[in-house]
Structure formats: structure tokens, C-alpha cells
N, C-alpha and C positions, 0 to 999 in steps of 0.2 A: 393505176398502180398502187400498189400497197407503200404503206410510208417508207419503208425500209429500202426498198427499189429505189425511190424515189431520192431517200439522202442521199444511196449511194452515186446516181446516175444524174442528178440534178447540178446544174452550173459548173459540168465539164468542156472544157473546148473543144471548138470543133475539128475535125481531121484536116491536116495540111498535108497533100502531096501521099494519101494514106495512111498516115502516122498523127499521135496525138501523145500526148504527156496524160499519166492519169491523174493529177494536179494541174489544175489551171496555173500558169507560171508566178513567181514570184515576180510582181513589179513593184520597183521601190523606185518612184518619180514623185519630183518636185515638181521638173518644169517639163513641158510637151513640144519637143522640136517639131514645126510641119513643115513641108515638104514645099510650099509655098502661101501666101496671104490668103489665095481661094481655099486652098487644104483648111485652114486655120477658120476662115468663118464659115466655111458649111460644117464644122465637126461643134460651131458653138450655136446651142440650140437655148434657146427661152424657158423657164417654168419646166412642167413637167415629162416635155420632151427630153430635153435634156437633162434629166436626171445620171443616167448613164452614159452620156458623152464624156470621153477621156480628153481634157482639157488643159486640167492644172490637178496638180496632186490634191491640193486641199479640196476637189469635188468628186474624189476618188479616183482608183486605179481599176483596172482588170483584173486584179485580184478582190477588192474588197466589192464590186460590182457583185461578183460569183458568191461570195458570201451573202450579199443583198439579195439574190434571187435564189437562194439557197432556202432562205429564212421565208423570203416571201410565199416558196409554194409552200413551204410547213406548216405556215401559218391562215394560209388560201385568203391572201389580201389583193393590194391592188399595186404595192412598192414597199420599200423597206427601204428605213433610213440607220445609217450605222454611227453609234457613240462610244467615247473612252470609257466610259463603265454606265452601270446599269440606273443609277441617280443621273448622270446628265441627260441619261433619255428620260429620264422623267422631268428633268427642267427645261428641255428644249420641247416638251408635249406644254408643258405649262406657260410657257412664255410664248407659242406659237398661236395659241388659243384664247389668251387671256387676254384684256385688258382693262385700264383702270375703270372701274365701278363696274365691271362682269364679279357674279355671284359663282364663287363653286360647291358643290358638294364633295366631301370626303368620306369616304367608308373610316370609322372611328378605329380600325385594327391597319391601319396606312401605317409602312415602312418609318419607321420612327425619324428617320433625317427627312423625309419629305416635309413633316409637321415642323422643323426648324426650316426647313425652306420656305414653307408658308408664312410661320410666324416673326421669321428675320427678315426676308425679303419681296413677299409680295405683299403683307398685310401694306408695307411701309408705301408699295405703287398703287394701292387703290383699288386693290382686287381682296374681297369680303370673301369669305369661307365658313361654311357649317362643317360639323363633322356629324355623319352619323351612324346609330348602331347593326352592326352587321345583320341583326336578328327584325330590321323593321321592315314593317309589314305590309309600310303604306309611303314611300317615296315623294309621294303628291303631294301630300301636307308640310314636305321642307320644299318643294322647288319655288323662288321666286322668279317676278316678273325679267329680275337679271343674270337670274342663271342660266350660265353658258355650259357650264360642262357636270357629268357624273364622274366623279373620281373608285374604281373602286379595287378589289385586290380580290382574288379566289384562287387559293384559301388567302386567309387575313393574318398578318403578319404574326410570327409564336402562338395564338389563340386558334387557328386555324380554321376559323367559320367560313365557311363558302355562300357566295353571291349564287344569286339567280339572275344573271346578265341576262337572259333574252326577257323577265319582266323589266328589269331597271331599264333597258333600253324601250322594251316598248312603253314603260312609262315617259320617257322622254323624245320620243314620240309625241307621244298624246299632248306633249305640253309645248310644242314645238323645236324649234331649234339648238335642241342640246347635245352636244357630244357624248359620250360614254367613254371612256377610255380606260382601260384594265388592266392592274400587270400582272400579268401571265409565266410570271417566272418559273414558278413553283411546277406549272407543266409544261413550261418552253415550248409550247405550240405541239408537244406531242401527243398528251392523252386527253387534252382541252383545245378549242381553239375561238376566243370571246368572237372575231369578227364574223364567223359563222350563224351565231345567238344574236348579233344586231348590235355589236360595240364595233364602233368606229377606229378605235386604238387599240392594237393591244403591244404593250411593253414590255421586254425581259431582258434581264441581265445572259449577256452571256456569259460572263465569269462563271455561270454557274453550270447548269447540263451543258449547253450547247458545245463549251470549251471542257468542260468534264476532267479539265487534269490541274487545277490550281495554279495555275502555271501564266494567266491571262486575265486580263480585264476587258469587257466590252457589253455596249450595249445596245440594244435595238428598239424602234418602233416599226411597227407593220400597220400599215394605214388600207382604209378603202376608202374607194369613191374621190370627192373634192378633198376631203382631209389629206389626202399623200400630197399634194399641191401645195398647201398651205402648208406641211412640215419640211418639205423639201428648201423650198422657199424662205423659211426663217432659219433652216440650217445654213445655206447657204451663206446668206446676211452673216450670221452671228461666229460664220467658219472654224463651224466645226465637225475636224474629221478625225480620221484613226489610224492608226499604224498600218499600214500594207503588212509588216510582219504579225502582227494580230490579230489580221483578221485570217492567216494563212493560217494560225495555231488554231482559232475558233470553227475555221471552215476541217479545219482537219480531225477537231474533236467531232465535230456533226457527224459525219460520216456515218458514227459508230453508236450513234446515240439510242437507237432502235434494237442495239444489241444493254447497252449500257442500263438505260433507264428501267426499264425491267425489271435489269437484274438490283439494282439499288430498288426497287420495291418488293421484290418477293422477300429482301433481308429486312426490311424495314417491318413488314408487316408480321415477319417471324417474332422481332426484338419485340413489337407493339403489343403483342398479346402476350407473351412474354412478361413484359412487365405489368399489364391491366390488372396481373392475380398476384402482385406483389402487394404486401399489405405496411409497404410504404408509400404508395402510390396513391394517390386520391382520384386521378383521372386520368384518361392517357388519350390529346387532342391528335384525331388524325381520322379524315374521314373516312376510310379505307373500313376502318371498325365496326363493325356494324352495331354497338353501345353510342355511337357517335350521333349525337343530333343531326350531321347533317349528312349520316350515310345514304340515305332517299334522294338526296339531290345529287349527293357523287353519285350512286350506282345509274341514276337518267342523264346524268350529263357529262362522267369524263368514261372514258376511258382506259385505264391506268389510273397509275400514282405514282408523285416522288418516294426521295428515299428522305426526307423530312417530316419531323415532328416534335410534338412539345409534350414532357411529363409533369403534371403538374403530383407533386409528392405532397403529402399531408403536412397541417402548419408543426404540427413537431419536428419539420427536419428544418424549419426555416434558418437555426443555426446550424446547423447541419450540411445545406448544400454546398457550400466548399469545399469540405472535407470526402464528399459523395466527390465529385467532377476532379478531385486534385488525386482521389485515388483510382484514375481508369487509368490503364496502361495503351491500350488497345487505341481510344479517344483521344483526340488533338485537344487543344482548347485553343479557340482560335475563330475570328470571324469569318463568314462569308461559308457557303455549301457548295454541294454538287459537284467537288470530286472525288477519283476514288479512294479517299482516306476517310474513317469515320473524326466525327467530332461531335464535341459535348460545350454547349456554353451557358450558364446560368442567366436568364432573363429578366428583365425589373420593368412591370410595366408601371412605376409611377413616373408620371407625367407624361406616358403613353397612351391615353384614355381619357377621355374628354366625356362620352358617355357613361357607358356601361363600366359598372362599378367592382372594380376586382380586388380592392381593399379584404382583409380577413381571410385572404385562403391561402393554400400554402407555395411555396417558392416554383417557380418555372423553371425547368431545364430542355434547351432546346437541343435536339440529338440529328444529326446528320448521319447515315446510315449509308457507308460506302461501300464499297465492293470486297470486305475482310467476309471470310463467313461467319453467318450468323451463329451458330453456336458459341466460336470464340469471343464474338460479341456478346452474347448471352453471359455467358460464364465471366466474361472481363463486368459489366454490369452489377452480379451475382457479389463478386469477391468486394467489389467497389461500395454497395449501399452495406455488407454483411460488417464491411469497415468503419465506415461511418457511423454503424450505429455503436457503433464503441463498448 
């Protein structure tokens, strides 16, 4: 079936007596009454059996199950584990994998709170980290003898470089037993999907497409093979789970996301070209472009695009971007993407970059690209830089 069948038609209940809800019900349990001691220990299963036995609230409900197998075909894994936002799945991939004196790899354009998670609290447990540049060429020459995992991001955070996951992983391969693990936000498992390419993880916030209305925080990993064992398994331990009413908002945003996500790209790539011939614009990061370095690897490897991206404006406006982003009307300003409101937020990548050197160029504005139409975006854009330049 086509994706769009699929969200709609996927992790619905089955008929009772003819009849079905077309929402899987809402269950909001703590505690699981059975029906007697025998009920109570065949319904509790070991590891990765019981991943979805209904037991005790904190190892999910029937509601957040349906959201887990929702994500799982989307993403065509092997389970899906669910988090309070889109960083704690990236801490509980990190702490599920790591341990002290294991080596990681980082893509150098990594979610900037992840790099304070590294450098406040794993450096301190014993787990060593490189970061490296999105643009290299040859992976082999950083892996060491205790590297345990690839970390990486496509596209890469405000810069928006895209990995070539199925070499990194068959690099890691080649070198034995290393993870991949990639977060996959930016396509939410719809126009990309890393475990398909040979990543073993892929991670996404659903605050963002999946829940599509601002409104939620959540997050997911989708694992295959032994790795859903071993995430399941340190979830469990470390007990952590999600709001049954959270995950009803995030399973309820999904639905639509095949109609949604689209349409935040056809407005995105209007606005992008749009501004490329603005002759305050220095560059406009978004690979959908075909001026984009990595247009060649989007066009063979997604499908789509979000409605995200980065302007990067010439160093003349570097006083300047303030007064650019404080005069949109149209524009939120405001963290976080992927719903349907546009947003504008000025980016600073120092102390974001460990590598690759982006000193001397001019200011980053990162644009979120919601469902207003594009011309009014255009035109709000148009009145906003015609201001700023005073």
C-alpha cells in the first residue's frame, strides 16, 4: 500500500461484535487489574516479547502501542520505542549503546543540545567522541578500535548537508560491529527512511511532522534486528515512558501527515527560490535546490522534502538580522518546527562546530515554512529584508 493508506489504515482496532472506533481508544492506566494471578503472569513476557504487553502503565497502554506500530511501518523497522520529546530519544539511544571506554562518532552538524549531552555528561562516564565533517569522504580513517556507534543527522542541523547513510553504514560494516544510528526528523520516516540504507536507528522528534500542530512533545526510535532488544530493554530499566494523551495527539497528527508534509514542501521550495535571487542572500541551504551541493544525493535518495530551511544572508546584514526576523509579521519566532504556523529564528553556530569552519560568513536564519500560502510568505519576507535595510 501506498504511505498514505497506510497512516490512515495502520494501528486501528479490531472489530468487536462488527463495530470498531475509528481511533484506537483512549487509555489512561497506571495500574492493570487481572482477572486473576494466572491472567497477570501470562500477559508478562521477558525482553522483546513483551514489548507490547499491557502490564503497568509506565510499559505503555493500547493507545501508545498503536502510535508505536504506527511509526514502526513508517519507518519499515523491526519496533519502535516511544519518548517525552525528541532529545530524550536521543539519550536513551546513547546510554542504551554506550559504555565507558566505547568510542563514538558524531556528524559535526549534530542537534546542538546533543553536543552539551556529550560534553556534560558522557565525556564525564568514560565514553570518548570525535565529531566529524558532514562533507567527509572517507569514515575509515576516524573509526577506532572502540568505536561502537556512527552518530549521524540527514539533513544536518541549520547547515543542512545530507549523509550518505547506506555508505556510512556500509562503512561500518566493513569495520565490524558498529551501530549507525540517524535522526531522521527533518523526513519523519516519510520521504527518507535511514533503516532501509543500513542504519540501525533512526530517531525523530515527533513534536515536529508527525504531531504537526505545536501542540505536543514526543519522541521516537525505530530500531531493527537485536538493536529494538537492547533499546527496549534499557527503556524499560531507566522507565521511561509518555503520556497516553500524547501520544493520542501525535497518533492523531500522523494520520494527515501524507496530506500535510507535501504541502509544507511545495511552500518551502516556492519561498527558497524566492529568496536564492535576493541580493541579500548569500546562499539559500536546502537540498531540494538544485544550486545545492547536495541536490544529487536528495534527488537518489529521498523522496520529498520538509518545509525547513536555512538563509544564510551576506556579512552586511550581520547587524542587521534582528531587525530582518523582528519585522515578519506572517513568522513566529520561536523554537522548535513542523507545524502549521511559519517561523523565522536567527542561528549562531559558534560553539556549534568543531570542524568545518563557518567563521567570516554572514548571519543564519532558519525558516520554517507552514501551511500560510506561499505568496503571503513571499511578500511578508519581501516588506521584512526591504525594512531592515533601512
Amino acid at each position: 500500500m501506498k504511505r498514505g493508506t497506510r497512516l490512515v489504515h495502520s494501528a486501528r482496532p479490531p472489530y468487536a461484535d462488527g463495530r470498531r472506533p475509528v481511533n484506537p481508544p483512549l487509555v489512561r492506566a497506571s495500574t492493570v487489574d487481572f482477572e486473576s494471578m494466572a491472567a497477570m503472569s501470562a500477559a508478562q513476557h521477558p525482553g522483546i516479547e513483551g514489548a507490547q504487553s499491557f502490564t503497568y502503565g509506565v510499559r505503555g497502554t493500547p493507545t501508545t502501542f498503536a502510535l508505536e506500530t504506527l511509526i514502526t511501518e513508517l519507518e519499515n523497522g523491526d519496533g519502535t520505542k516511544l519518548y517525552s520529546s525528541g532529545l530524550e530519544a536521543i539519550a536513551a539511544v546513547l546510554l542504551a549503546f554506550l559504555r565507558p571506554g566505547d568510542h563514538l562518532l558524531v556528524v559535526d552538524t549534530v542537534y546542538s543540545p546533543v553536543r552539551q549531552l556529550l560534553e556534560r555528561f558522557l565525556r564525564e562516564r568514560g565514553v570518548h567522541f570525535d565529531f566529524y565533517s558532514p562533507r567527509e569522504s572517507d569514515l575509515s580513517r576516524l573509526i577506532k578500535p572502540a568505536t561502537r556507534m556512527i552518530y549521524t543527522e540527514t539533513p544536518g542541523s541549520v547547515t543542512m548537508e545530507l549523509q550518505d547513510i547506506a555508505a556510512i553504514a556500509e562503512t561500518a560494516r566493513r569495520h565490524g560491529d558498529i551501530l549507525v544510528a540517524c535522526d531522521n526528523t527533518w523526513a519523519s520516516g516519510f520521504c527518507y527512511r535511514p533503516l532501509d540504507h543500513g542504519a540501525d536507528l533512526s530517531i525523530v522528534a515527533g513534536t515536529k511532522y508527525l504531531g504537526g500542530h505545536s501542540d505536543v512533545l514526543m519522541g521516537s526510535v525505530t530500531a531493527s534486528g537485536n538493536a529494538f532488544e537492547t533499546l527496549h530493554e534499557t527503556s524499560v530499566l531507566l522507565g521511561l515512558a509518555v503520556s497516553t494523551d500524547d501520544a493520542a495527539l501525535v497518533l492523531r497528527g500522523a494520520r494527515t501527515l501524507h496530506i500535510r508534509y507535501p504541502a509544507h514542501a511545495r511552500r518551502a521550495l516556492a519561498v527558497a527560490e524566492w529568496l536564492a535571487d535576493r541580493e541579500e542572500v548569500a546562499a539559500v541551504h536546502y537540498p531540494p535546490l538544485p544550486e545545492s551541493p547536495d541536490h544529487a544525493l536528495w534527488a537518489s535518495r529521498f523522496d520529498g522534502a520538509a518545509g525547513l530551511f536555512s538563509v544564510e544572508l551576506t556579512t552586511a546584514w550581520q547587524d542587521r538580522v534582528s531587525a530582518f526576523v523582528d519585522g515578519l509579521s506572517l513568522f513566529g519566532r520561536g523554537a522548535s518546527w513542523g507545524g502549521f504556523e511559519s517561523l523565522a529564528l536567527p542561528c549562531s553556530l559558534k560553539g556549534n562546530r568543531s570542524v568545518d569552519d563557518w567563521s567570516g560568513r554572514g548571519p543564519l536564519v532558519r525558516l520554517q515554512i507552514g501551511l500560510e500560502d506561499a505568496e503571503d510568505l513571499i511578500a511578508d519576507l519581501a516588506q521584512a529584508l526591504d525594512g531592515a535595510r533601512g
